[in-house]
N, C-alpha and C positions, 0 to 999 in steps of 0.2 A: 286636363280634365281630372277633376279628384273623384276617386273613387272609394266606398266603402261597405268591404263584406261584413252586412249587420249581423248575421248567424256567430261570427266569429266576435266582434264587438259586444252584443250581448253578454256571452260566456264571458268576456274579461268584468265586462262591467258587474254582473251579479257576481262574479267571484270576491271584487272591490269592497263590491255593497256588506257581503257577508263578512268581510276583517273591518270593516270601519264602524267605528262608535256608535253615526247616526244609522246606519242601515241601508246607505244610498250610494249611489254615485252615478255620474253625470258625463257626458262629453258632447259639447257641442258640436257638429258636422260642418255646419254652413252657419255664417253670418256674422258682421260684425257691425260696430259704429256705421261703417259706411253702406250695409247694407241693408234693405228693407226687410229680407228672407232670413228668420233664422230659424236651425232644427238641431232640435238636440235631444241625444239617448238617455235615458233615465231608467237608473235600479233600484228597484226597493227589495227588501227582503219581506218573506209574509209578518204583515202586521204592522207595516213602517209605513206612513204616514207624512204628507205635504201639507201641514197645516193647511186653512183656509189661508186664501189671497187673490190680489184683484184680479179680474181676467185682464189679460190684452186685448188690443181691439178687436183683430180676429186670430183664433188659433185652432186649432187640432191636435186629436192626438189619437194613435195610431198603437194599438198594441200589438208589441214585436212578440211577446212571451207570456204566458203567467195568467192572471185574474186583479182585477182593478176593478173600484167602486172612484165615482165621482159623487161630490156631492155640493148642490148648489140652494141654499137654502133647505124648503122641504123637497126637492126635487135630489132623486138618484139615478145613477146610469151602473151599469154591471158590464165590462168586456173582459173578453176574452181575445187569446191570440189572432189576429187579422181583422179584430175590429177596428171602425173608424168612426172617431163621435168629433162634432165640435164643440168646441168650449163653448159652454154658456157665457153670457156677458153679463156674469156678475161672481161675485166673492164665490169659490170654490176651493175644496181640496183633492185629495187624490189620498187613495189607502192598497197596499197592497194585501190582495186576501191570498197570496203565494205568495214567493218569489220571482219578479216579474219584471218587464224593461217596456219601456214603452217609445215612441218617438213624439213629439212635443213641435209640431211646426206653428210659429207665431211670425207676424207682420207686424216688427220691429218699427217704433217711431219712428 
């Protein structure tokens, strides 16, 4: 059974996010090729930014930290720590209005 203390994962990741170039970083928990399930941590720093891009078929996302704006056309979403929104099914981004991590579960092809 794998296990993972997000509280602690978090802190690495935004420490990452903060020495690297783009502002981000990333670790996947679960899923591969062979799998349908994948979930993955993600840091931004305030003001960094996931361009617009496709949705997956279905996905989630789950903020572990911070403040995040979604935006899908003229539609926006605003969470905070312990929220849970699903992705819309269509071209979106993701902005951090902190420094913030969020968790990202998608139903991989």
């Amino acid at each position: 059974m794998d296990t993972t203390r997000l509280p602690d994962l978090v802190d690495a990741l935004i420490n990452d996010a903060r020495t690297a170039h783009s502002g981000r970083a990333a670790r996947t928990l679960h899923g591969s090729s062979a799998r349908h399930l994948r979930q993955t941590v993600i840091a931004l720093t305030d003001g960094t930014s996931l361009s617009e891009h496709d949705s997956p078929p279905e996905a989630t996302l789950q903020v572990l930290r911070g403040h995040v704006t979604i935006t899908a056309g003229s539609d926006t979403w605003e969470g905070v720590a312990g929220d849970l929104v699903t992705i819309p099914d269509a071209r979106h981004g993701l902005t951090a209005l902190s420094d913030s991590a969020v968790l990202l579960t998608v139903l991989a092809h």
